[in-house]
N, C-alpha and C positions, 0 to 999 in steps of 0.2 A: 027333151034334148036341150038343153043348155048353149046359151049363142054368146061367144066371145063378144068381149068389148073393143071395139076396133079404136079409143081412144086415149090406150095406154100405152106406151112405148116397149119395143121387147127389150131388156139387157142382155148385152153381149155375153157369151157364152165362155169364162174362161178351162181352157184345157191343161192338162198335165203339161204339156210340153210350153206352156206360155208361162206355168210356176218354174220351170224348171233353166228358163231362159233368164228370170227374173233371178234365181236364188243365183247363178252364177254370173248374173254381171253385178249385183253386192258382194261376193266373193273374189273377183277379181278387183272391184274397189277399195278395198277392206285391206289385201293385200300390196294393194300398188301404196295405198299411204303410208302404212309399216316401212315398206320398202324404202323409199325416198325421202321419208323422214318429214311430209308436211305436216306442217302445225300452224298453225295459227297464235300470235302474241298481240297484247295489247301493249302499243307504247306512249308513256305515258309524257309529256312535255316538262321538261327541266328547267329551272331558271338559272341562267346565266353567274358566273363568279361574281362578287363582290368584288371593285376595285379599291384603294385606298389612296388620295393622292397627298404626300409627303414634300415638304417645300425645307429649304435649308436654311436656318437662321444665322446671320450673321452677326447680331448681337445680343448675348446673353444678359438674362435679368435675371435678378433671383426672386423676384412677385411674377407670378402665374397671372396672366390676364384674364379678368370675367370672360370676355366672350370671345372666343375661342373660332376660327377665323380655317386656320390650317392647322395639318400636324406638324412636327418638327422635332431636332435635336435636342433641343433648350427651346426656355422661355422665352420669348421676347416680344417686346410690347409693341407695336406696329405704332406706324406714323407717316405723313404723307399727306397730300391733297386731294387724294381721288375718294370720293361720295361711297364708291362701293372696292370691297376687298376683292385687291387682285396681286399674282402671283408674279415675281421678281424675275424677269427675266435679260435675258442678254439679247443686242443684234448682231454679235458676233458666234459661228457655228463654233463648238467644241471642237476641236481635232484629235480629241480620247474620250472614250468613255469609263468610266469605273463606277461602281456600283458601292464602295467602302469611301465613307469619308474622311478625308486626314486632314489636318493640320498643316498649314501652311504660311510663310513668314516672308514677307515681302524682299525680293532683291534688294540689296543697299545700294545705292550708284555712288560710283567713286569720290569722294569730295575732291573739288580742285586746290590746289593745292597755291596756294599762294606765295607768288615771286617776292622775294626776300631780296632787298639790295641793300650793297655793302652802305653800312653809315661812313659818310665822306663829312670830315672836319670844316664847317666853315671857311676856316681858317688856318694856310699852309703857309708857314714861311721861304722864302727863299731857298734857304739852306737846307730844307727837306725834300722838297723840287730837286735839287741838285744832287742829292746823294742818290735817291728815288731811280734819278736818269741813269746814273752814272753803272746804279745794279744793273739796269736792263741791260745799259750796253755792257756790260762783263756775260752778262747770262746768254747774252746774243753770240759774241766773241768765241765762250765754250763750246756751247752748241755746234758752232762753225769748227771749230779744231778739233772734236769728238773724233767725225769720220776719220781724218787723216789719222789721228792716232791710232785707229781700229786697224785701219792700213798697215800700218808700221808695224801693228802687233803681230797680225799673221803673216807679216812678212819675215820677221824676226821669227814664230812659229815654225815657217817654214824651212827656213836658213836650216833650226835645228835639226829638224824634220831628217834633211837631207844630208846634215853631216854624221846624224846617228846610221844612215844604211849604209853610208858609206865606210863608218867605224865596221859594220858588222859585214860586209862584203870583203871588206881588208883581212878582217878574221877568218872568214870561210877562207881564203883565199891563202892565208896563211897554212891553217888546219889541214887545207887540200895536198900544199905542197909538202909538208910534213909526213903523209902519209908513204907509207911503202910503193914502190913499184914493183907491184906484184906481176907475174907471166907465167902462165899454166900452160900446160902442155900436156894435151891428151889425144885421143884418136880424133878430135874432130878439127885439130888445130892444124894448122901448114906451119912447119919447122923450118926457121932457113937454113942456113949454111952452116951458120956458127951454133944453131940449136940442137940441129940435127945430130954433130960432132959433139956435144958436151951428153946429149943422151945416148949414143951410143956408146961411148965412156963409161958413163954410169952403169947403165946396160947389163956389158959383159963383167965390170965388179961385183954386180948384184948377183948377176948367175952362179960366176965363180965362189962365193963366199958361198953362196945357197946350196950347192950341190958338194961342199965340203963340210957344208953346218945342217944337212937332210935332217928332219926331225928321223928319231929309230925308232920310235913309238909306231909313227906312219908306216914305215918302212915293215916292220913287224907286224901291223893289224891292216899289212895291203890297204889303208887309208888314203883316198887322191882326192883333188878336185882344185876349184879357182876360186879368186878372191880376185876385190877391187882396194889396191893399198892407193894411199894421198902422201908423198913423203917433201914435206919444205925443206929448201937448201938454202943457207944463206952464201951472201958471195964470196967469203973465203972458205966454202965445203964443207963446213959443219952442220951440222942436222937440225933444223928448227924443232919441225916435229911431225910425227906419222900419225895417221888416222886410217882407222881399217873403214872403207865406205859400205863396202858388200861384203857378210860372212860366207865363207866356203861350207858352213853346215858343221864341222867340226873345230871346236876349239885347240886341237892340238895345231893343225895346219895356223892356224891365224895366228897365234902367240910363233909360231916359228918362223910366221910371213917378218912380224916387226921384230924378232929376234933377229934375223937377218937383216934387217935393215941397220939396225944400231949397230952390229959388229962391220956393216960396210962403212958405217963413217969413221974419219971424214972425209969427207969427196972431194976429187980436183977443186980449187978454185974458179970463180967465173974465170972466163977471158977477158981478154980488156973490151970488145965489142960487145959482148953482155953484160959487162959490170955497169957499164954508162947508160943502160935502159933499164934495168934489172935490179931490184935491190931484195927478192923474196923469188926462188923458183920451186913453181909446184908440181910435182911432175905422178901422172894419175894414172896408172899401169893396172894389165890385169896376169896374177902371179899364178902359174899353172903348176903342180904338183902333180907330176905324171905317176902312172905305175910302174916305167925303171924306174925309180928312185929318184927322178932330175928335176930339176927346180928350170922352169920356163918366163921370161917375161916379155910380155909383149903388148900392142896400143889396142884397145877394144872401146 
């Protein structure tokens, strides 16, 4: 019978279900890293840009210096007192920046200009002195009588001024009296006494001639209606002149309106109380051509 060694250790015992714990938490790791994308990079350290520092030369050479100090636009040969090379700078700040260099050309300040005084003769005689004096005062004199004469001028201006509107208000004035003394008489006017009577007159001549001078045309083609005649009188009753203002629609009535009017002149003379206001009467009637046959006039 065979006797264990009791100085060896036993190893743990793995089971199916301890592989099977193990293969799906590497399957669940395996996918989680897919999933979310870790990776792992190595990064590696960069060095820094290279700067270049560029200084502005102020005076151009055309020999390139051995040794070589700064960059620049142009060559130029340095000088100065300081033991080691240093960069030109200002203690006043920039108040622009620009990064292009240009050209630039000093302000010029104005030169002063120097007083010029008149060259005076030594030597003046008497008689130059006196002549000298004598311009100022003439030149002083004119000066002094300028104004008044300016005075005088638009005063004399205005004189004219005044007697030309008066030329021309005399004219209107003339012109005005000249003109006719015209007096219309229509339905909107108040007739007096002596108006009233000179149209009534007229009037019944007008009728009487119309109603014995009826157009036959009208008469024949039962043709009627009104019109508005204008007839000017002068003051011994002869006929200035008719104007038809409103057509009745048919041209027979209207040639027979002013036909009657020229067979009635000429007409009474003014009276003496309208002849003295009166020198043009216009008398503005509305002429009816009824269907008897009768010629009507009356104020519309």
């Amino acid at each position: 019978m065979a006797v264990a060694d009791a100085s060896v250790p036993e190893l743990p015992v793995i089971t199916p279900a301890d592989r099977l714990t193990f293969t799906a938490f590497l399957a669940i790791a395996l996918h989680a890293a897919l999933i979310f994308g870790v990776s792992f990079t190595y990064l590696e350290s960069r060095s820094s840009s290279q700067t270049m520092e560029v200084t502005l030369a102020q005076h151009e050479t055309d020999r390139a210096p051995d040794d070589v100090d700064f960059l620049a636009q142009a060559n130029q040969q340095g000088s100065g007192t300081l033991e080691e090379a240093a960069l030109t700078t200002s203690p006043n700040e920039s108040e622009f920046q620009d990064t292009v260099v240009q050209e630039t050309m000093p302000e010029e300040l104005p030169r002063p200009v120097a007083e010029t005084k008149p060259e005076v003769d030594p030597v003046l005689t008497s008689a130059e002195s006196s002549t000298r004096k004598a311009l100022q005062d003439d030149q002083k004199q004119t000066e002094s009588e300028q104004p008044k004469d300016n005075q005088q001028k638009s005063l004399r201006e205005r004189s004219l001024e005044i007697a030309s509107l008066e030329a021309r208000l005399d004219r209107k004035r003339q012109m005005y009296a000249k003109r006719p003394r015209i007096k219309r008489l229509t339905s909107l006017s108040t007739a007096s006494s002596v108006d009233a009577n000179y149209l009534n007159s007229w009037r019944r001549k007008i009728e009487k001639i119309g109603n014995l001078n009826y157009p036959r045309e009208a008469s024949r083609r039962n043709i009627y209606g009104n019109l508005r005649l204008m007839v000017a009188i002068l003051p011994d009753g002869s006929l200035k002149e008719v104007e038809l203002l409103e057509s009745s629609g048919y041209e027979v009535l209207d040639n027979a309106a002013i036909r009657i009017v020229k067979l009635s002149a000429p007409f009474p003379p003014f009276p003496d109380e309208l002849r003295q206001t009166t020198d043009i009467l216009e008398i503005i009637r509305t002429w009816q051509f009824r269907e008897n046959s009768s010629l009507r006039s009356y104020a519309q």
